[in-house]
C-alpha positions in Angstrom: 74.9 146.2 149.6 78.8 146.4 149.4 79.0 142.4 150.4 76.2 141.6 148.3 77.9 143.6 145.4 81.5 141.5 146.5 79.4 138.5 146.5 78.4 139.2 143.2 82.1 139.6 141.6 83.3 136.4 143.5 80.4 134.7 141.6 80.8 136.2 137.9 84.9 135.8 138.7 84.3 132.0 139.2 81.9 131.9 136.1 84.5 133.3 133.9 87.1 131.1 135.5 85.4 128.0 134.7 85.0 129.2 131.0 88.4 129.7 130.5 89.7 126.2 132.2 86.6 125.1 129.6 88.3 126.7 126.4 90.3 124.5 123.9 92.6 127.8 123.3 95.1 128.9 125.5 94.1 131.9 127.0 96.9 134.4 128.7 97.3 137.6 130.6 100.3 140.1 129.8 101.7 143.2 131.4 102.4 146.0 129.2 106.0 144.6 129.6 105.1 141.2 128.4 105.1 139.5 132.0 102.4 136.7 132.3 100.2 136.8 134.9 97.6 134.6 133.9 97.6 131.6 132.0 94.5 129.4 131.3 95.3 125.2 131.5 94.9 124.6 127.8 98.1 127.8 127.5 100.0 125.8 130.5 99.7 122.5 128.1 100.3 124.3 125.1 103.6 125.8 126.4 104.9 122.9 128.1 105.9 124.3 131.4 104.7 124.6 135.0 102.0 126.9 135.6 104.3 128.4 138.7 107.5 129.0 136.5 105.2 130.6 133.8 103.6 133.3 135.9 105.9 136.0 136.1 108.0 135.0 132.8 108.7 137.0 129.6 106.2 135.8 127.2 108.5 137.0 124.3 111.1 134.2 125.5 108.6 131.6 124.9 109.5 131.7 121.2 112.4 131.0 118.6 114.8 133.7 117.8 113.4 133.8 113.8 109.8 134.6 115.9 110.6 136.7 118.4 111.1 140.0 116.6 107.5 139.2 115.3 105.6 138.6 118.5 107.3 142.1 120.2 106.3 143.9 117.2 102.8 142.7 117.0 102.5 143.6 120.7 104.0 147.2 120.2 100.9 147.6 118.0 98.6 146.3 120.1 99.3 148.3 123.3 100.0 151.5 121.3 96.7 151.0 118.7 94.9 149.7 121.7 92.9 147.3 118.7 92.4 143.5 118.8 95.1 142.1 116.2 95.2 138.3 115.2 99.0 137.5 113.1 97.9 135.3 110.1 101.0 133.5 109.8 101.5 130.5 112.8 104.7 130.7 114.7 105.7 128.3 116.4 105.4 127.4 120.4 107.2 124.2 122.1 107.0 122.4 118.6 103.5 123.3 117.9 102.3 125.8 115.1 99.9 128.5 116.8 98.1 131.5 115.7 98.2 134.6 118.4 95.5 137.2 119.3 96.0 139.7 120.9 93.0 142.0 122.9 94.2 145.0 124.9 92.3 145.7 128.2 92.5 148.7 129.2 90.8 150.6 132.7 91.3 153.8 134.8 93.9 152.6 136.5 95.2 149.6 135.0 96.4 148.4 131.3 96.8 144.8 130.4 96.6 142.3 126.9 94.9 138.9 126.8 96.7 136.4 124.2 94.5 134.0 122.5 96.8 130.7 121.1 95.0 128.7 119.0 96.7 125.3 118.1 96.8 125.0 114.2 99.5 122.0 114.7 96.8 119.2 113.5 94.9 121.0 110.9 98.4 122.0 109.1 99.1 118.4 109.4 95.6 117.1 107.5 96.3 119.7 105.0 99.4 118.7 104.3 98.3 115.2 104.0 95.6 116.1 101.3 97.8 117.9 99.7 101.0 115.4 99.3 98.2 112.7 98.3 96.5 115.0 96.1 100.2 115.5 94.1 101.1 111.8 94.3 97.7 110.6 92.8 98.5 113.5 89.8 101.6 112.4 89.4 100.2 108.7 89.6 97.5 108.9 87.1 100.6 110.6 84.9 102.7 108.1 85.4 100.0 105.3 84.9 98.9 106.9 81.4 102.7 106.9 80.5 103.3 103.5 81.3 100.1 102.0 79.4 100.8 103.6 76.3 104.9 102.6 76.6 103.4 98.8 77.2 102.0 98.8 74.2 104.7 100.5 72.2 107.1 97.6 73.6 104.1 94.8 73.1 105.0 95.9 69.3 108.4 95.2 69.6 108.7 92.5 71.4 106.2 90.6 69.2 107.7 91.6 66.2 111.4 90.3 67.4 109.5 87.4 68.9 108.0 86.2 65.5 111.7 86.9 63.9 113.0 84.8 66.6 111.0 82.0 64.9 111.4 82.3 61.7 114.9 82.5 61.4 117.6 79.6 62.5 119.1 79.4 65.6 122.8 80.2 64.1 121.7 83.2 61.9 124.1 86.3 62.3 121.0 88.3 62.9 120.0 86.2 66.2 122.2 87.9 68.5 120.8 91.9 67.3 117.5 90.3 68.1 118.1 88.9 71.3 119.8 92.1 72.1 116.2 94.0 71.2 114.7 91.6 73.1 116.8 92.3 76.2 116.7 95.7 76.1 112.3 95.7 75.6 112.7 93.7 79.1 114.4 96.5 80.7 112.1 98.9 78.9 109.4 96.8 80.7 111.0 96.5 84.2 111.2 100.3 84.2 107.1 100.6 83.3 106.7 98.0 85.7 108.1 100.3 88.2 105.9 103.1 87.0 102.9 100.9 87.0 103.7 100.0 90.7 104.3 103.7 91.7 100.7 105.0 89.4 99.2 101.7 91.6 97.7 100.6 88.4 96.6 97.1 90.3 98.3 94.5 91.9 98.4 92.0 89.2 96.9 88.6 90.4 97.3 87.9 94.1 97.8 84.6 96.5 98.5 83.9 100.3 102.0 83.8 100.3 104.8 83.7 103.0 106.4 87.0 103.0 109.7 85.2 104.3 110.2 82.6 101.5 109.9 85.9 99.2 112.6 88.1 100.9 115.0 84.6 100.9 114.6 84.8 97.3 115.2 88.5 96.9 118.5 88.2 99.2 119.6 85.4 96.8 119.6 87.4 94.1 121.0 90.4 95.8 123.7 88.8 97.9 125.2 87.7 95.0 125.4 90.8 93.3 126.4 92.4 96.5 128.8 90.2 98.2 130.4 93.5 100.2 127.7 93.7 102.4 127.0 92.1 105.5 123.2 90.5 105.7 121.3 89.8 108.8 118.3 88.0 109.0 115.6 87.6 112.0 112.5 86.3 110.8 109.5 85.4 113.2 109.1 81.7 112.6 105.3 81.7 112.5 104.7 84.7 110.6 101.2 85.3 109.0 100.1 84.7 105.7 100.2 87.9 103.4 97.9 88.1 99.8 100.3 89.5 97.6 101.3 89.0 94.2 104.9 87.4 94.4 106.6 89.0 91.8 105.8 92.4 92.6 106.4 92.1 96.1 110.2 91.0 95.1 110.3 93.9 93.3 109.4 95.6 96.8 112.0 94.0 99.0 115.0 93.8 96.1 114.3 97.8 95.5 114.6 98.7 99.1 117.8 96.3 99.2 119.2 98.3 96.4 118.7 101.7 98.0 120.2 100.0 101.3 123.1 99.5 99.1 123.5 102.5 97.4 123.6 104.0 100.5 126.8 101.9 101.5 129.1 102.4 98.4 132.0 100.6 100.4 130.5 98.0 102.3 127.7 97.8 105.7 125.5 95.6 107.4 122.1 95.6 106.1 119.2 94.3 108.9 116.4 92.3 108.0 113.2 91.5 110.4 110.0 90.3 110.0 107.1 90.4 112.6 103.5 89.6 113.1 101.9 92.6 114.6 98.3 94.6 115.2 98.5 98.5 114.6 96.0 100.5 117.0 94.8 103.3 116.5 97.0 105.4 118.9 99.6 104.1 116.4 97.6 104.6 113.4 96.9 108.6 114.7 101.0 108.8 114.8 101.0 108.3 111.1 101.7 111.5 108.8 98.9 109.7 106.5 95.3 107.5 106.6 95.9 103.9 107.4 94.1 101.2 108.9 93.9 99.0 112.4 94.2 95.3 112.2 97.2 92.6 112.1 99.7 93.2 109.8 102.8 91.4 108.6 105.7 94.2 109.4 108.8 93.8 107.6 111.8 96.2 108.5 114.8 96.4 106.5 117.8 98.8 108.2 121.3 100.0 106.5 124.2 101.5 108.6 124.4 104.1 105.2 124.7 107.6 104.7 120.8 108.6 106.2 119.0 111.5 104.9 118.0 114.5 106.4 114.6 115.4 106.7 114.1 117.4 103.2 115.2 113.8 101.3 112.9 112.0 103.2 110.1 113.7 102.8 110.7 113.3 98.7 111.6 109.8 98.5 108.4 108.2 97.2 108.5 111.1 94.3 109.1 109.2 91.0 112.1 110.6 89.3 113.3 111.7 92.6 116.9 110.7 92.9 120.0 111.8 95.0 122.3 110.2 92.4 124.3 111.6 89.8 122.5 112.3 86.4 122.4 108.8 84.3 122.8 106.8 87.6 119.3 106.1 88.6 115.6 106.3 87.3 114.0 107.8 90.7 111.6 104.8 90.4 112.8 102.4 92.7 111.4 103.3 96.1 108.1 105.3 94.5 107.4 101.9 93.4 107.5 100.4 96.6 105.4 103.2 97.9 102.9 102.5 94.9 102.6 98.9 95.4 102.0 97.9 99.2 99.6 101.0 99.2 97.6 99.4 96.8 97.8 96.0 98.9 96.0 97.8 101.2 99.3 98.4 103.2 101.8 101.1 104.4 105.5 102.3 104.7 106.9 104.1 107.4 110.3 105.5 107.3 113.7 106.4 109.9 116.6 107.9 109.6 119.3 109.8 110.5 122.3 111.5 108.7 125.6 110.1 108.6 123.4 107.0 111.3 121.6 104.4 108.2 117.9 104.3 107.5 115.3 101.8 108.2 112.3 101.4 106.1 108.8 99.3 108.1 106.7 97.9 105.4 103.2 96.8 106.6 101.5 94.8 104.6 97.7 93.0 105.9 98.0 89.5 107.5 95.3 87.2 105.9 93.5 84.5 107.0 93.7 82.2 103.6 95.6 79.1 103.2 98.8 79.0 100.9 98.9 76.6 98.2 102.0 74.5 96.7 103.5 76.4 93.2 103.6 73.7 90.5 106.3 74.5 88.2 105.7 76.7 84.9 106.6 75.6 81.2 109.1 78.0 79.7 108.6 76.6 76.4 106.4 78.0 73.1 103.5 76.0 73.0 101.6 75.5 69.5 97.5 74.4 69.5 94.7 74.6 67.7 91.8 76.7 67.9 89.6 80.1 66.9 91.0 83.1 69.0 89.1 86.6 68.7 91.8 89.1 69.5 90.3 92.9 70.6 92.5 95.6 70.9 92.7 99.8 69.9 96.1 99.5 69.2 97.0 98.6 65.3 100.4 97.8 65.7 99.1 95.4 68.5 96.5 93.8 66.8 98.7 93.2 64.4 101.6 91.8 65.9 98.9 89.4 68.4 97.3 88.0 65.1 100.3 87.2 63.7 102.2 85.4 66.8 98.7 83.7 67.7 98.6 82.5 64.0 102.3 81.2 64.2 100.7 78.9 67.3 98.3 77.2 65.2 95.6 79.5 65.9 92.6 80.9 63.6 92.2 84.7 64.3 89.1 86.9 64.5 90.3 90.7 64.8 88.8 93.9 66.2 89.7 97.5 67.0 86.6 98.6 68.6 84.3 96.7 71.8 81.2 97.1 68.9 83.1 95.5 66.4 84.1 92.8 69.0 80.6 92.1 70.0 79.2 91.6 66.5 82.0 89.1 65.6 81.2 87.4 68.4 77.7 87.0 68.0 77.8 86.0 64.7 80.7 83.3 65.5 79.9 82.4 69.0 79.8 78.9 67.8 83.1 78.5 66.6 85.0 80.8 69.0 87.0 79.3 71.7 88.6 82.2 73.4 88.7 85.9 73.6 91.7 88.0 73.9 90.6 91.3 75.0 92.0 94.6 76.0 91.1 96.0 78.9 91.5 99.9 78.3 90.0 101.2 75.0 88.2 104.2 73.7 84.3 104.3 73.5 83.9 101.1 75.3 86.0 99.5 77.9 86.9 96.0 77.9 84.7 95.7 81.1 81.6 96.8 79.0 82.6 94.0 76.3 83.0 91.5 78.8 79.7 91.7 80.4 77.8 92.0 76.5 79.6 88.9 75.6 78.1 87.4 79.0 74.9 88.2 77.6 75.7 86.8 74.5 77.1 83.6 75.8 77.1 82.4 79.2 80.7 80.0 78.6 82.6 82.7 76.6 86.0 82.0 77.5 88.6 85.4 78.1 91.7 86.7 79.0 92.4 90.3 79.4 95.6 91.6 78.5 96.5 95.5 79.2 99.5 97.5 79.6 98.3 98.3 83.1 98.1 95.9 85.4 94.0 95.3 86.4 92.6 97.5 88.9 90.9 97.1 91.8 87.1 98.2 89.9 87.7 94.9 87.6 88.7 92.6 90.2 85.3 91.0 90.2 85.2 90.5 86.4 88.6 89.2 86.7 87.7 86.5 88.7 84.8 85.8 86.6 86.9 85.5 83.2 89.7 82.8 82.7 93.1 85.5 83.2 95.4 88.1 82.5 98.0 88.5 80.5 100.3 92.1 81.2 101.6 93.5 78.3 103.8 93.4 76.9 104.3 89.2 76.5 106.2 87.5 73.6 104.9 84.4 72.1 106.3 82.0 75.3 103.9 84.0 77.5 100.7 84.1 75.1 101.4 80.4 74.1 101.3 79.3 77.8 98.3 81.5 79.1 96.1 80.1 75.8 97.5 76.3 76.1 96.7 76.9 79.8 92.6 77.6 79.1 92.3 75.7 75.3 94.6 73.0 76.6 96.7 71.4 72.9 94.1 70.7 70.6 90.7 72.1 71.3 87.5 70.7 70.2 84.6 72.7 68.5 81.1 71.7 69.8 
């Protein structure tokens, strides 16, 4: 009986054994003196050393200073309670956030406590994601409401000074206040294009482009405003064809550069490389947040600056985040760089090291597509002839759009709401030759419009204008209608975008 009972224990020993090699917890043994003496494989990986230096070691030593007071309290209790207690709060083990339990084990002769470490490193990781999206989309859709409503205020303006412009002759005293006006609604508008790009309000209208002609324009522009610092360029001869929308990718690269800079108040070398590569999903898994395999166009851009320490870093896609002193920067630069290759389906990654320089990877999706030659654009005011139906919420707007369009030559239709809109249209469909329609309005959405006026007429001709740029949900009606227009435009830009659909002198059928 003895060696069948001994038999027996060997058995129900090895059972338990192979459970706990099984178990995705660590799983240890203590002395009441905190000396390990057992230590599952999943604690031996957890902990990060040998399983023969870890037998026999002082379990308390296995954590930081700020933690160890906690742990040696918390086993006080146990042993002395002699009750299971589990510590809420993680601490943290060889880099890794971990929750302990602790189970006392107690028999006639002998006293010991199992430690149960449960690896909360990845969940507190994905939470931490969801949250930091979760506040970025907030402060996106904040931003993005902001911005829109600014557009128009500035559409206003800068038809108003537009139609003065016109009016009035070139050597009027009054044409320098109004060009002045008309500068400062550009900057007005730069600064809601960089909100736009941060709430990632669309990525206006895209093409296959070569992400290194772009980055050669952006460094003209820079290097001459910046002729301190040192530029060096290695860029992979046949890189891959990026859709992007030009402008707003210059508006990527030439905010980056300017952070480089600002980094380097005296002078520095600034780094510039582009490759063709393919993320994997090992890499992708590396990534504090959700991105996707496949080949992208990488584009790294280092500074030997200051750095940031790991606080900045974390905050420097926040709009109206800024390290400079108050009235030297808008905090919209680099959350605008965040805003718009997200929303062209690519990502940013960020190094750096105080006192060392940063570097900042953008990733942006190789494409397949073909790029087509630019033909030049017209930068003059072109006048036609024509019936226009202008839609839009916004009085001052409508307003301002009726007058410019009827200082082009144009007849105008006007109307506030997408119903009102609709009935003009059906009941001029003959003589109307384009629609100007906005594409964010109470009630009914410019979208809804669109597809009635569809039903109404097969060949109705339209352009949406919006103070956001157009979203992803409307980029199928976009390619279905004849264009955009962002606002806010002056009479150059409407003039060219209706001359570019009516042509000069339109015929009525």
């Amino acid at each position: 009986i003895p060696r069948e009972i001994t038999k027996e224990l060997l058995w129900i020993k090895k059972h338990f054994e192979t459970i706990l090699k099984a178990l995705s917890e660590g799983v240890l043994e203590l002395t009441p003196d905190a000396r390990i003496v057992y230590a599952n494989p999943t604690a031996v990986s957890l902990i990060g050393i040998p399983q023969e230096r870890l037998l026999g070691s002082d379990f308390i030593k296995l954590f930081s200073k700020k933690d160890q007071k906690r742990v040696k309290e918390l086993l006080s209790i146990a042993i002395d309670t002699f009750r299971m207690l589990e510590e809420k709060h993680p601490v943290l083990l060889n880099s890794k956030e971990v929750i302990l339990q602790f189970l006392p084990v107690k028999d006639d002769e002998y006293k010991s406590i199992i430690v149960i470490l449960k690896d909360i490193s990845e969940k507190i990781k994905i939470q931490t994601r969801i949250i930091q999206a979760q506040k970025m989309e907030a402060i996106g859709t904040l931003a993005g409401g902001i911005a829109h409503d600014f557009n128009n205020l500035l559409m206003a303006i800068s038809g108003r000074v537009s139609l003065m412009l016109m009016k009035i002759e070139p050597n009027h005293p009054f044409v320098k206040h109004l060009k002045a006006i008309e500068d400062t609604v550009k900057q007005g508008a730069r600064l809601t294009s960089q909100l736009l790009g941060f709430a990632r309000k669309g990525k206006y209208e895209v093409k296959p482009i070569d992400i290194n002609n772009v980055i050669e324009n952006c460094l003209e522009i820079f290097g001459r405003a910046k002729k301190e610092i040192e530029i060096f360029k290695n860029y992979e001869k046949n890189i891959w064809t990026v859709e992007a929308n030009p402008s707003q990718m210059e508006q990527v690269f030439l905010n980056v550069l300017v952070n480089a800079a600002d980094a380097m108040p005296e002078s520095g070398k600034i780094y510039i490389e582009t490759k063709n590569v393919t993320v994997d999903k090992s890499y992708v898994k590396t990534l504090p947040f959700e991105a996707k395999t496949g080949d992208y166009v990488k584009i790294s851009i280092t500074d030997t600056g200051v750095g940031m320490d790991e606080t900045i870093k974390q905050r420097i896609f926040e709009p109206f985040f800024t390290t400079k002193p108050l009235g030297k920067g808008t905090g919209l630069g680099l959350a605008s760089v965040y805003g718009i290759v997200k929303n062209h389906e690519g990502f940013v990654t960020v190094y750096s090291e105080k006192g060392k320089g940063s570097t900042f990877n953008i990733y942006l999706p190789a494409s397949k597509k073909e790029i087509k030659e630019r033909h030049p654009v017209s930068t003059e005011v072109s006048k036609g002839e024509g019936i226009i139906l202008l839609v839009d919420d916004e009085e001052d707007v409508l307003s301002v759009g009726e007058e410019m369009l009827k200082l082009l030559g144009y007849n105008v239709f006007t109307a506030k709401t997408g119903e009102e809109a609709i009935k003009i249209y059906k009941e001029n469909k003959d003589k109307i030759d384009l629609v100007i329609l906005d594409m964010i309005m109470p009630s009914m959405s410019g979208k809804e419009v669109f597809k009635k006026l569809k039903e109404i007429d097969k060949k109705v001709k339209v352009i949406f204008s919006s103070g956001y740029s157009f979203e992803h949900e409307v980029d199928k009606v976009l390619k279905e209608c004849e264009g955009f227009i962002q606002k806010p435009f002056g009479l150059k830009e409407i003039s060219q975008k209706v001359e570019e659909i009516l042509g000069k002198k339109p015929s009525h059928t």
